[in-house]
C-alpha atoms as a printed R data frame, in Angstrom:
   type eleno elety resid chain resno        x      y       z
1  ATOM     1    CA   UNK     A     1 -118.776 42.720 -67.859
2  ATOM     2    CA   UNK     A     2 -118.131 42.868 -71.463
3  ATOM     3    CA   UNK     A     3 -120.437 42.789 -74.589
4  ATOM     4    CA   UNK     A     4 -118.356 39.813 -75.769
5  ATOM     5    CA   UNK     A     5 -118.563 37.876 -72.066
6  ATOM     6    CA   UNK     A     6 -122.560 39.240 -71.743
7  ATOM     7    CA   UNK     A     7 -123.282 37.853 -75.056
8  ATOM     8    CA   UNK     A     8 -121.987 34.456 -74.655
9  ATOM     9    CA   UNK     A     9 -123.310 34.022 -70.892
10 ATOM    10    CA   UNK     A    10 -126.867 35.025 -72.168
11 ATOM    11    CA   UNK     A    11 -126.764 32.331 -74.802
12 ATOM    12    CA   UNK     A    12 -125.384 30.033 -72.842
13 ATOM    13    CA   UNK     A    13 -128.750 30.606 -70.214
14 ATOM    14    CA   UNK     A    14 -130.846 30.482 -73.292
15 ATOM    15    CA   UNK     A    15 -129.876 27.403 -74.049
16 ATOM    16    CA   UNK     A    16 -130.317 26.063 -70.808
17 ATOM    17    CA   UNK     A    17 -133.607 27.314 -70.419
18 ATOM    18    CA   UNK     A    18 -134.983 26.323 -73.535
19 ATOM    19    CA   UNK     A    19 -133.507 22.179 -72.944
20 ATOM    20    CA   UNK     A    20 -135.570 22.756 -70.232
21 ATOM    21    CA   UNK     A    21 -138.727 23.432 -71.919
22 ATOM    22    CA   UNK     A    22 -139.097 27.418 -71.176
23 ATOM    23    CA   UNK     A    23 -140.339 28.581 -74.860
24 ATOM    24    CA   UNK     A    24 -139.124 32.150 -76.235
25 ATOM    25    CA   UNK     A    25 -141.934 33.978 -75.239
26 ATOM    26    CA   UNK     A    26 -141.958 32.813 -71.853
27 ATOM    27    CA   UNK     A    27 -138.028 34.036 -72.222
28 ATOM    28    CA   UNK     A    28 -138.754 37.716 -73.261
29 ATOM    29    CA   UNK     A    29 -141.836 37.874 -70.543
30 ATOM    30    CA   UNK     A    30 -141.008 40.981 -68.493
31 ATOM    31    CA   UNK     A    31 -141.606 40.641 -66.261
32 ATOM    32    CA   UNK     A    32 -140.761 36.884 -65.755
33 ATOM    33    CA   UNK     A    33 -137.964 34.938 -63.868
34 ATOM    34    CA   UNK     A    34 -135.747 34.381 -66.885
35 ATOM    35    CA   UNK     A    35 -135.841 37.910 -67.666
36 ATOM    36    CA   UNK     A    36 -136.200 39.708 -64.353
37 ATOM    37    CA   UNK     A    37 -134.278 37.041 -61.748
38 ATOM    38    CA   UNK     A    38 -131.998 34.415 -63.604
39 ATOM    39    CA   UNK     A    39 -129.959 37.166 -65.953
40 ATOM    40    CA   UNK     A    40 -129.286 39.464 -62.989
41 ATOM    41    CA   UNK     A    41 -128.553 36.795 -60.482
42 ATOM    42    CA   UNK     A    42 -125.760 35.264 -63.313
43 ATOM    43    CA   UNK     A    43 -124.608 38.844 -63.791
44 ATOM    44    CA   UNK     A    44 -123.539 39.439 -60.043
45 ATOM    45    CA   UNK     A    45 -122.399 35.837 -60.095
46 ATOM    46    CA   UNK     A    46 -120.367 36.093 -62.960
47 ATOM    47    CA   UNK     A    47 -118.567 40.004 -61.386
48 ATOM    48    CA   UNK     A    48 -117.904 38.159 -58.033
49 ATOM    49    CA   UNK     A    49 -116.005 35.527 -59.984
50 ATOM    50    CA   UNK     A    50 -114.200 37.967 -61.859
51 ATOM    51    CA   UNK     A    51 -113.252 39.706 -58.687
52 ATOM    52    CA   UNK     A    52 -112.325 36.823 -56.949
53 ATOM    53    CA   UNK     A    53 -110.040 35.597 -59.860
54 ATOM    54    CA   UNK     A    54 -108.300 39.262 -59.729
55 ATOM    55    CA   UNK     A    55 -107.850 38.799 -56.167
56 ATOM    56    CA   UNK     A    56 -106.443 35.449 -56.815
57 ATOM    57    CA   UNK     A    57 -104.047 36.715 -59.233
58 ATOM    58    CA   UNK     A    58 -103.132 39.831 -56.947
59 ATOM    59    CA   UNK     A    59 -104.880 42.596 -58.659
């Protein structure tokens, strides 16, 4: 993943979770869902996409 594509997916779930009502500590608790769970579950989510897109396109 890039720094560009990592940067934009994290604020994206920041926003999210703070709509939500999850305050900035509770973000940067380690360990904590947010922090420990949600960010690596989007990660993998976010490669298989990827790979399945490059598949798509015959790569």
């Amino acid at each position: 993943m890039t720094t560009t594509a990592k940067k934009e997916m994290c604020g994206m779930l920041h926003g999210i979770a703070t709509s939500r009502g999850l305050t900035k500590e509770e973000l940067d608790a380690s360990p904590g869902e947010f922090e420990d769970h949600l960010q690596a579950i989007t990660e993998q989510w976010y490669g298989n996409g990827m790979g399945d897109a490059d598949k798509a396109m015959g790569q």
